[in-house]
C-alpha positions in Angstrom: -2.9 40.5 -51.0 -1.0 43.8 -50.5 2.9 43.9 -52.2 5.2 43.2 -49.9 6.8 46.8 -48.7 10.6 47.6 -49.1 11.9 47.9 -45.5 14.9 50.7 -45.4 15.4 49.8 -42.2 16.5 46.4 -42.5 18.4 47.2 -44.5 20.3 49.5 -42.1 20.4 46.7 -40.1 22.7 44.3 -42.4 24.8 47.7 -42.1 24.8 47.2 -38.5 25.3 43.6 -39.0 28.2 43.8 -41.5 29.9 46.2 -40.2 30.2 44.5 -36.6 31.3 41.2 -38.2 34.3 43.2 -39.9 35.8 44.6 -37.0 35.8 41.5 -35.3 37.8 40.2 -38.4 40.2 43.0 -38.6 41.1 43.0 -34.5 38.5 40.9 -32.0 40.2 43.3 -29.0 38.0 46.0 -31.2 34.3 44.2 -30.8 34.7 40.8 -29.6 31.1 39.7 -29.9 31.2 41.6 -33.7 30.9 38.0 -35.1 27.7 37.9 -33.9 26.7 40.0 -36.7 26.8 36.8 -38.6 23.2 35.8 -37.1 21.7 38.6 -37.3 22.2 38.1 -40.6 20.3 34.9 -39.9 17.4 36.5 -38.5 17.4 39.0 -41.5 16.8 36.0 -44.3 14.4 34.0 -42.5 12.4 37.3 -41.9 12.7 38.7 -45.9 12.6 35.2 -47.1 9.4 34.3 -45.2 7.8 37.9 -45.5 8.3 37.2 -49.7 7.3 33.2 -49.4 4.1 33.2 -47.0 1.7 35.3 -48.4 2.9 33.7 -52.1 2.3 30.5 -50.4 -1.2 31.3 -48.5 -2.6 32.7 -51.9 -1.9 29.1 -53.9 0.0 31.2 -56.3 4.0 30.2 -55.2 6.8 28.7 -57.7 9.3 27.3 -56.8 10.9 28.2 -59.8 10.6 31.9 -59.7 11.5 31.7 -56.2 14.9 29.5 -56.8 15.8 31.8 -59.9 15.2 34.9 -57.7 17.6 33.1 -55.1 20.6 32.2 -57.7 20.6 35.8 -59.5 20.8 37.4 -56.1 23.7 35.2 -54.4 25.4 33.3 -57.3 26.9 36.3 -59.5 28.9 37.6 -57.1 29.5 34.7 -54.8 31.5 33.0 -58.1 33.7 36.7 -59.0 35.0 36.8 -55.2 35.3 32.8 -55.5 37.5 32.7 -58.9 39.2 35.9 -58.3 40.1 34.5 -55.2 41.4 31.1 -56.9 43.8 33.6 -59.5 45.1 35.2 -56.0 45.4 32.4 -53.9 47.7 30.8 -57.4 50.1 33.5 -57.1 50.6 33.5 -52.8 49.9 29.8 -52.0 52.4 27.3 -51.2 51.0 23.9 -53.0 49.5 22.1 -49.7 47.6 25.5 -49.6 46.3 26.0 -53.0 45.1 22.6 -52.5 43.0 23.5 -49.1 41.7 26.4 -51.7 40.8 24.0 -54.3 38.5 21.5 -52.1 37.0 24.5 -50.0 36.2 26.0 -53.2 34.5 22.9 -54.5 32.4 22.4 -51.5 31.2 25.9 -51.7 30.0 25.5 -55.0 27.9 22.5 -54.1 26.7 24.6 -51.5 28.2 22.4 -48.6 31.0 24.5 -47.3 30.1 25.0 -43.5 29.9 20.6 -44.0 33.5 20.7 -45.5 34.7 23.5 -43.0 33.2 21.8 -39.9 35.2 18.5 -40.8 38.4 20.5 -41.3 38.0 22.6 -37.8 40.1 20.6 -34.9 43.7 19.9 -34.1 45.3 19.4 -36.7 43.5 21.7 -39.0 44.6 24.9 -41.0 45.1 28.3 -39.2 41.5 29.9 -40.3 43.7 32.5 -41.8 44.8 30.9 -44.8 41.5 29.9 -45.7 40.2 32.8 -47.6 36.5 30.7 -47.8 36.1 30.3 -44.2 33.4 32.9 -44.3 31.4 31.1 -46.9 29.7 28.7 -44.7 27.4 31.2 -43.5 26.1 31.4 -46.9 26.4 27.7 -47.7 23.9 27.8 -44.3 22.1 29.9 -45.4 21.5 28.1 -48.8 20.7 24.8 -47.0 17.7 26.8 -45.6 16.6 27.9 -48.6 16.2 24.8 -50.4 14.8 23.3 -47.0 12.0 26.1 -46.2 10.2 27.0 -49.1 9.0 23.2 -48.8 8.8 22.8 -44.9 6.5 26.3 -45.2 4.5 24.9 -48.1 3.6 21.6 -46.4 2.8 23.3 -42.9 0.4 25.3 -44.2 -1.3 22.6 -46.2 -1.3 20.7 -42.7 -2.4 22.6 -40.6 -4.8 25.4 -40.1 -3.7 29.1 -39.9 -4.6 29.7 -36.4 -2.0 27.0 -35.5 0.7 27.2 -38.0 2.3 29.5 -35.4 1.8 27.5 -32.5 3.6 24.5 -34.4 6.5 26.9 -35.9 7.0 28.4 -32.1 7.1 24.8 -30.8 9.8 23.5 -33.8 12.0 26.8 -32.9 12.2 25.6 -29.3 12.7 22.3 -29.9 15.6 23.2 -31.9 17.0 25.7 -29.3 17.0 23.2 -27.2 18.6 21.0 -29.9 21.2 23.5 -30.4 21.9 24.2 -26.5 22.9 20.3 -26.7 24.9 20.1 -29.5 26.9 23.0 -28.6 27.9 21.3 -25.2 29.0 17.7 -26.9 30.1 19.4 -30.4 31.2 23.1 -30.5 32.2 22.6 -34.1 29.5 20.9 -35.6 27.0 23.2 -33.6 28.5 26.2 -34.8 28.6 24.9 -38.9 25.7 23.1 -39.0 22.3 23.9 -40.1 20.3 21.5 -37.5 22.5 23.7 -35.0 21.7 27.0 -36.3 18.5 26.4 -38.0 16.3 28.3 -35.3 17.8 31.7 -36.0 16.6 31.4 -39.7 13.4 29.9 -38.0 13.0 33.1 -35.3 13.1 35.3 -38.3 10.5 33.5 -40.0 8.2 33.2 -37.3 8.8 37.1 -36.9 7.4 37.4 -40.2 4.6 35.4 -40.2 3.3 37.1 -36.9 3.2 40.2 -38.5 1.4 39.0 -41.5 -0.9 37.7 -39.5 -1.2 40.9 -37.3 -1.8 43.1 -40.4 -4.4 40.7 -41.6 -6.0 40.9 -38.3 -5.9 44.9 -38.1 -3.8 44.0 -34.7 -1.7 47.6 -33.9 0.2 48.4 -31.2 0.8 51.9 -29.6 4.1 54.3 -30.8 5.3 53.8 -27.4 5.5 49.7 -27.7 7.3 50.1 -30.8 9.9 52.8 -29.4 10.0 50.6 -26.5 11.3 47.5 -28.2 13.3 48.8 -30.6 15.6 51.2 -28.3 15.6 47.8 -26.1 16.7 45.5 -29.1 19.2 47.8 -30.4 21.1 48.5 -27.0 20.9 44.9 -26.5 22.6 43.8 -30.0 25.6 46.6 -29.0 25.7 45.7 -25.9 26.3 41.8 -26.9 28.8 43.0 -29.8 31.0 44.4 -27.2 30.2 42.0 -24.4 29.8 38.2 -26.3 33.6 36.9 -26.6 34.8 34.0 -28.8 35.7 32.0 -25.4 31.9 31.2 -24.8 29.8 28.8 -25.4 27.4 29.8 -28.6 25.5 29.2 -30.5 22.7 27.7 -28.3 20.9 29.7 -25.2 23.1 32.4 -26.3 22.5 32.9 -29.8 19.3 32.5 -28.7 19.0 36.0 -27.3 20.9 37.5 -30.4 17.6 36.0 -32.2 15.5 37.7 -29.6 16.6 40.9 -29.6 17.0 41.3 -33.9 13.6 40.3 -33.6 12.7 43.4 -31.4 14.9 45.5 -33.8 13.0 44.5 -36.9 9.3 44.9 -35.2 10.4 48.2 -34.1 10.6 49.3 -37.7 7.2 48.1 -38.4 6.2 52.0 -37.4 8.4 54.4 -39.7 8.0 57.0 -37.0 9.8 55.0 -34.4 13.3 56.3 -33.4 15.1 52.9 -34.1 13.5 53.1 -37.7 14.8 56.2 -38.7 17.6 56.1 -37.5 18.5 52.9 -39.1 16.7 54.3 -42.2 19.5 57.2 -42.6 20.4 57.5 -46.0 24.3 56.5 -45.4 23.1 53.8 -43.7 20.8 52.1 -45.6 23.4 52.4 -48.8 26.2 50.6 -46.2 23.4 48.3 -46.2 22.9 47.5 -49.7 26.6 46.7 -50.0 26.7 44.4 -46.9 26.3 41.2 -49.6 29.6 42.4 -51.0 31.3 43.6 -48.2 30.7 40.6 -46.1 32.0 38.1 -49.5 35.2 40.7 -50.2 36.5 41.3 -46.6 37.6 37.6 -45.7 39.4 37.0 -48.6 41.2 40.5 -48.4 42.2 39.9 -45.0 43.2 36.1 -44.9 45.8 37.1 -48.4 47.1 40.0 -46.7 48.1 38.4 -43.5 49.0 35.0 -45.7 51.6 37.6 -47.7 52.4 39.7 -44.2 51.4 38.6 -41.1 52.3 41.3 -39.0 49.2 43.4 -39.9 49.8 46.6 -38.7 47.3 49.8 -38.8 48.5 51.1 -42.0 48.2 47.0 -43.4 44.5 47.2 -41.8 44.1 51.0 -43.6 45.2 49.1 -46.8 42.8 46.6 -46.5 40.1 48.6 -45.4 40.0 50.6 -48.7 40.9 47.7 -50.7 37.6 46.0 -49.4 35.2 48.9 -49.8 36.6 49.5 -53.4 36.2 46.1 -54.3 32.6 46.1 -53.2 31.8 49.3 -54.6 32.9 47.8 -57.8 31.1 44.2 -57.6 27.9 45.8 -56.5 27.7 48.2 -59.4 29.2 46.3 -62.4 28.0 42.4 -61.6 26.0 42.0 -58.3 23.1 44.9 -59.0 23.3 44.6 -62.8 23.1 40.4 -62.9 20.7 40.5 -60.6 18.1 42.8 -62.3 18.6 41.3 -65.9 15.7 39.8 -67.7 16.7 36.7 -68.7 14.8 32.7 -69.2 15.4 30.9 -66.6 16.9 28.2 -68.4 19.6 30.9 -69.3 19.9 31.6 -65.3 20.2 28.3 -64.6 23.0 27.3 -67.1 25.4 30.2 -66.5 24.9 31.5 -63.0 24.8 28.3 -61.6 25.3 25.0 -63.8 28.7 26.3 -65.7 30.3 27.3 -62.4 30.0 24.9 -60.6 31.2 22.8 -63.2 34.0 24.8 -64.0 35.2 24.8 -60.3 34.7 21.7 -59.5 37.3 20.6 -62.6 39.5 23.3 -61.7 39.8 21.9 -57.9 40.2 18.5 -59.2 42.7 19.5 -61.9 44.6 21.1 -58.8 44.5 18.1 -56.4 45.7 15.6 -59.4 48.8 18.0 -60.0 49.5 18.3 -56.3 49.3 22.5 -56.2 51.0 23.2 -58.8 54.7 23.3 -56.9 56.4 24.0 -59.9 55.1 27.5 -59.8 57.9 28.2 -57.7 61.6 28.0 -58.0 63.7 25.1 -57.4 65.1 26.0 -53.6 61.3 26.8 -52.5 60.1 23.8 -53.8 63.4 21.5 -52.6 62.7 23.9 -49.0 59.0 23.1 -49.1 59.1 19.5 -49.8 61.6 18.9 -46.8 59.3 20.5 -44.9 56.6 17.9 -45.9 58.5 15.5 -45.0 58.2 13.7 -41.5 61.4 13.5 -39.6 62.9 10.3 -38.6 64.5 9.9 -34.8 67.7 7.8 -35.3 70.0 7.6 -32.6 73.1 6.6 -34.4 72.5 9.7 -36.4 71.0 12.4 -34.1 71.8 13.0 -30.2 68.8 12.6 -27.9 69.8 14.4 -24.6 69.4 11.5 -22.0 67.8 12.4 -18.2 65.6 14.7 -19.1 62.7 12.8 -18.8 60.1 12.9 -19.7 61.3 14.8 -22.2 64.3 13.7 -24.7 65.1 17.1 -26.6 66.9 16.5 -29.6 69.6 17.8 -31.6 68.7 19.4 -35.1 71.4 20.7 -37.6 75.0 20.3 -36.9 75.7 17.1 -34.1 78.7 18.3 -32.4 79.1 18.4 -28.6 80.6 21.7 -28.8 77.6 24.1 -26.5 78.8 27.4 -28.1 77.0 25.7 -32.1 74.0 25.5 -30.1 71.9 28.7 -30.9 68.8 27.7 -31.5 65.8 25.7 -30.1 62.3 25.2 -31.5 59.8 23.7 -28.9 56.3 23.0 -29.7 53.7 19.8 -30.1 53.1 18.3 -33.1 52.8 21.8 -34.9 56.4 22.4 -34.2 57.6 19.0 -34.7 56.2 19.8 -38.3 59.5 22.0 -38.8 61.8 19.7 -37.2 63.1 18.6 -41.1 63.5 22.1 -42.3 65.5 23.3 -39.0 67.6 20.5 -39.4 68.1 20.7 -43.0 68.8 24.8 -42.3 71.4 23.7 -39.3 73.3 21.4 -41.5 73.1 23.8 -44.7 74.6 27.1 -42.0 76.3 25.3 -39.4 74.6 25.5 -36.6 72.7 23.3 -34.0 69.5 23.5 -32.8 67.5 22.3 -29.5 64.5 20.6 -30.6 61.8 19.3 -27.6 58.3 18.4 -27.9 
């Protein structure tokens, strides 16, 4: 069995990838589909994984061991410096019912279960996705799922069946699970976008794209220059094409992450023939070093953005300059001091085990918990923001006989907030919303009283 050769070009395609999913982040008017960068991300680890697992797996000479330790000295390292960094940052900025959000996000990611925790948080009344700066790691937590899940699914298949009809049964499964995902996308948005059974055929497509081609090379099967060219310039206008024309209003993943999967696929067999244009330009020196550093742009980015715009949220060009640098330095800086160094060191495995994976997760799980128990931490803060906060906790009570309800205005009855005169000329101010803005009804009121003024309140 031949090594397994490096592939420049793919990794000028996380580049492509990573750099698409950022602009979305910094302004969606920029690339609104960029945040379909995120699967073909996807399609990238079920191809490498499966390109690495396969032929290990075909030869009888795979261990799960050396492929698990491989997996937590590539992702753990730096995936626990953005996570605790992130916990000292989110200490200083976050008002208590925030650090708290931190703390359990944080402790789901950890256990590898963060899409889980973020799917049950997504609806009404959840938080604004920009104060949690973990959001992004239920790609990852995805991603993880699959790789306890597919070493095993791969290892049985092959056992079960014959060679000549693992693909037919893997091609089958990835339909079924379009299909699946198609579904679950029409009667669950959230849960299809989290959740693995949802998203599990993109991983899938990339896998089947690399056991074809295994299987192609073992069967001297070649196609012309032309074919390859052909694909390739088609794949990689499609993927821009979707980046600009996919919007965050349509229905996805299903049918059409489907052709995301598609058209990475076309990408990546393009660059099975170094001479084809897609391959060297995605090869490019610049480009294949963005790349290398997708892994800690894509873990630095969300965190960076979600604080700033927690701390400032009018995020102007000079704020998105700011961040911008502060992102790329940060990743420069991870990559070359923890990600590339942890990664290569020779270590025993029981080593690996205990401090890249089993004393961090320990150590954040206590740390979330010891957050929860002491309720964020409020006395971080002075007295009036912690008097201001907890009034803003609190739910506000409707008494007539203390505040005026403004009859025949049904079916509304706005409400008076702050000062309870009948004067008109006090009333300057009026705060209208659903139950989001009835959340500052207490602290308006409180504010009115305090300044001497009234305010219109109507929900």
């Amino acid at each position: 069995m031949q090594p397994i050769k490096y592939r420049a070009d793919v990794d000028g395609l996380r580049a492509v990838a990573v750099i698409a999913v950022i602009l979305f982040h910094l302004n969606p008017a920029w690339l609104p589909g960029g945040f379909v960068g995120v699967d073909v991300f996807f399609v990238i680890s079920g191809f490498i994984i499966t390109t690495s697992l396969y032929p290990s797996i075909d030869s009888n000479v795979f261990s799960f061991s050396d492929f698990y330790i491989k997996r937590i000295k590539r992702i753990l390292p730096l995936f626990y410096l953005v996570v605790f960094s992130s916990l000292v940052v989110a200490y200083i900025l976050f008002l208590p019912n925030d650090l708290i959000n931190y703390a359990d996000s944080m402790r789901y990611a950890s256990g590898f279960i963060a899409n889980i925790y973020f799917e049950k948080q997504s609806g009404y009344f959840a938080p604004t996705s920009d104060s949690l700066p973990l959001l992004h790691i239920w790609s990852l937590s995805l991603e993880e799922q699959f790789y306890f899940i597919w070493p095993i699914l791969l290892l049985c298949s092959t056992k079960l069946f014959a060679k000549q009809h693992l693909l037919k049964i893997l091609v089958a499964s990835f339909i079924g699970l379009v299909c699946y995902s198609q579904y679950s996308t029409l009667m669950s948005s959230s849960s299809a976008y989290y959740l693995l059974q949802s998203r599990g055929f993109e991983l899938l497509g990339g896998a089947i794209l690399a056991i074809a081609s295994i299987l192609k090379r073992e069967r001297n099967i070649h196609f012309s220059p032309f074919t390859h060219n052909l694909v390739g310039m088609l794949g990689f206008a499609s993927i821009i094409t979707m980046f600009i024309t996919y919007h965050k209003g349509m229905i996805f993943p299903g049918f059409s992450a489907l052709w995301v999967v598609l058209v990475t696929s076309l990408i990546i067999f393009s660059g099975e023939r170094q001479d084809s244009r897609v391959f060297q330009l995605l090869s490019h020196r610049k480009v294949v070093f963005v790349g290398t550093l997708s892994y800690s742009l894509y873990l630095w980015h969300w965190p960076v953005l979600a604080f700033y715009r927690y701390f400032d949220n009018s995020f102007t060009f000079s704020d998105m300059l700011l961040c911008i640098t502060l992102i790329i330095v940060l990743s420069l800086l991870s990559w070359k001091f923890v990600e590339k160094p942890l990664r290569h060191t020779k270590i025993q495995s029981r080593w690996v085990v205990l401090f890249y994976l089993v004393l961090p997760i320990a150590l954040s799980i206590s740390i979330a918990k010891n957050i929860v128990e002491n309720k964020g931490y409020a006395d971080r803060f002075p007295n009036d923001v912690v008097e201001f906060y907890q009034v803003s906790l609190d739910e506000f009570k409707f008494h007539k006989d203390e505040y005026k309800v403004l009859e025949g205005e049904q079916p509304f009855q706005p409400t008076l907030l702050g000062i309870q005169s009948d004067e008109q000329q006090n009333l300057n101010a009026f705060l209208w919303g659903d139950s989001h803005g009835g959340h500052f009804r207490s602290a308006v009121d409180i504010l009115g009283k305090e300044y001497g003024f009234s305010a219109l309140y109507g929900g």
